[in-house]
DRENDREN-536833 format. One record per atom (N, C-alpha, C): x, y, z; residue in one letter; residue number from 1. Coordinates in steps of 0.1 Angstrom, whole numbers, plus 5000, padded with zeros to 4 digits. Atoms other than C-alpha are relative to their C-alpha. Example, Ala and Ser with C-alpha at 12.3 -4.5 7.8 and 13.67 -1.06 7.14 Angstrom:
REM residues 2
5009,4988,5000,a,1
5123,4955,5078,a,1
5009,5012,5000,a,1
4991,4989,5000,s,2
5137,4989,5071,s,2
4992,5011,5008,s,2
REM end
This chain:
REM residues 58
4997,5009,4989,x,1
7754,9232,2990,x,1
4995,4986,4997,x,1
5003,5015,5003,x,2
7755,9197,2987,x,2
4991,4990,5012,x,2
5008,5008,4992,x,3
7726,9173,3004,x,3
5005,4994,5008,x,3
5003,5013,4995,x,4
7738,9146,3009,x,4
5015,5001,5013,x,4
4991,4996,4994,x,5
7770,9140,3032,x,5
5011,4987,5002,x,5
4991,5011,5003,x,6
7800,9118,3023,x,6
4998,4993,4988,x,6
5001,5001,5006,x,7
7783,9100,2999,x,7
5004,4981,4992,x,7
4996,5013,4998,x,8
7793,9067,3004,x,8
4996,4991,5004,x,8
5006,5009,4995,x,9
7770,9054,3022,x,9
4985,4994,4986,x,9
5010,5000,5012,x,10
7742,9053,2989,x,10
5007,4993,4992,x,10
4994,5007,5009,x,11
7768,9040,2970,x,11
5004,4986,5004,x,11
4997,5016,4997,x,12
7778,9010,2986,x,12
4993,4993,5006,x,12
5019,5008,4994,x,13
7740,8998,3000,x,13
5000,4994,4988,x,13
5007,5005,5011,x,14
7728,8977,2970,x,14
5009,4990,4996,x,14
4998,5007,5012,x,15
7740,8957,2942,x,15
5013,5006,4994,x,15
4991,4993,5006,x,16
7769,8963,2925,x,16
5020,4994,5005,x,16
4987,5002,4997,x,17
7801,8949,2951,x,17
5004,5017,5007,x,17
4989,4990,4991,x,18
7828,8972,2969,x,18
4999,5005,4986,x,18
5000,4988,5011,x,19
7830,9008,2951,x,19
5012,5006,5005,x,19
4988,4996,4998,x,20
7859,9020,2967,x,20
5008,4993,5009,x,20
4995,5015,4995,x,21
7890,9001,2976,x,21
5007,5005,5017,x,21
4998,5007,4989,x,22
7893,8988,3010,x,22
5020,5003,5001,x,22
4987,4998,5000,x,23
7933,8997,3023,x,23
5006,4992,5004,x,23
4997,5014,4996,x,24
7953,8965,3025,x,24
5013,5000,5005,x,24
4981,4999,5001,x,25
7992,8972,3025,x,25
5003,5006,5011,x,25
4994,4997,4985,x,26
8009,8972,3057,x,26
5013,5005,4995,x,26
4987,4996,5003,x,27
8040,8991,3058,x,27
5013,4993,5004,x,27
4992,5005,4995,x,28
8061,8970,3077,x,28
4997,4987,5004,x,28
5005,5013,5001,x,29
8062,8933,3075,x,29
5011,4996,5016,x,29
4986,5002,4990,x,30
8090,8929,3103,x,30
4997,5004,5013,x,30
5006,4995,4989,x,31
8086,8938,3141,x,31
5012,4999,5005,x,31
4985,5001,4991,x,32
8114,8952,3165,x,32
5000,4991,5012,x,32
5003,5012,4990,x,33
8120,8920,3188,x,33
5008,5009,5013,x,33
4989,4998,4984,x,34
8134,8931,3228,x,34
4996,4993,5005,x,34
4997,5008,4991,x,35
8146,8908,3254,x,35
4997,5008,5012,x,35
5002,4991,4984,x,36
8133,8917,3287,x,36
5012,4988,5011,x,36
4986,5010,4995,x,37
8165,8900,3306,x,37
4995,5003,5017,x,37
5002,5004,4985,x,38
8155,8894,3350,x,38
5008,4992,5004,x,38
4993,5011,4995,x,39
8176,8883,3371,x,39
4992,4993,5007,x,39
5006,5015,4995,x,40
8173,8848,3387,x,40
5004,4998,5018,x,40
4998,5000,4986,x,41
8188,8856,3424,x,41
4983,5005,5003,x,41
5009,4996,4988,x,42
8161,8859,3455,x,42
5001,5015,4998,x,42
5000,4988,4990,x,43
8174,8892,3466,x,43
5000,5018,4987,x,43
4992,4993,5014,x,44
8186,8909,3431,x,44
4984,5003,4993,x,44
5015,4997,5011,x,45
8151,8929,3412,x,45
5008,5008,4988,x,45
4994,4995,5009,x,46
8170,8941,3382,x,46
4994,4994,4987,x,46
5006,5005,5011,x,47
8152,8940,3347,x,47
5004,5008,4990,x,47
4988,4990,5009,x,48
8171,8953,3316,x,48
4988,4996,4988,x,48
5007,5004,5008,x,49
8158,8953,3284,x,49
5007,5006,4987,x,49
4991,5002,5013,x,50
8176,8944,3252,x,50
4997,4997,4987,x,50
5007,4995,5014,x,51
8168,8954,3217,x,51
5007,4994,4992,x,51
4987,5008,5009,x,52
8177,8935,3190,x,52
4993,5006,4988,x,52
5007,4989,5011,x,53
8169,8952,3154,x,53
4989,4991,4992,x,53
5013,5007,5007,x,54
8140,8940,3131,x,54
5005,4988,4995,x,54
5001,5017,5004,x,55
8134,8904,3125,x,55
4984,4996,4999,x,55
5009,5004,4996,x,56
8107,8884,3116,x,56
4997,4994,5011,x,56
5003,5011,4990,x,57
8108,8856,3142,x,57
5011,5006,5005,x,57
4993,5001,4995,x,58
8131,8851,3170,x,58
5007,4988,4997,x,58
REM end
């Protein structure tokens, strides 16, 4: 049976820098943009909402 538990924490206390690597890479640089569309009458509550496919910006 092993003591200790993980074992990671002994190793990255001290001297030495990062021992195992840190996870950097995002999967998806892009984001799905929607329009949330409201109407502009007083009386009219209607809110739609319209998808438009991956983009960076608008």
């Amino acid at each position: 049976m092993p003591r200790e538990r993980g074992g990671t924490t002994e190793k990255q206390s001290g001297y030495g820098g990062q021992t195992k690597p840190i996870f950097r890479k995002k999967a998806k640089t892009t984001k799905k943009i929607v329009l949330r569309l409201e109407c502009v009458e007083p009386n009219y509550r209607s809110k739609r909402m319209l998808a438009i496919k991956r983009c960076k910006s608008l």
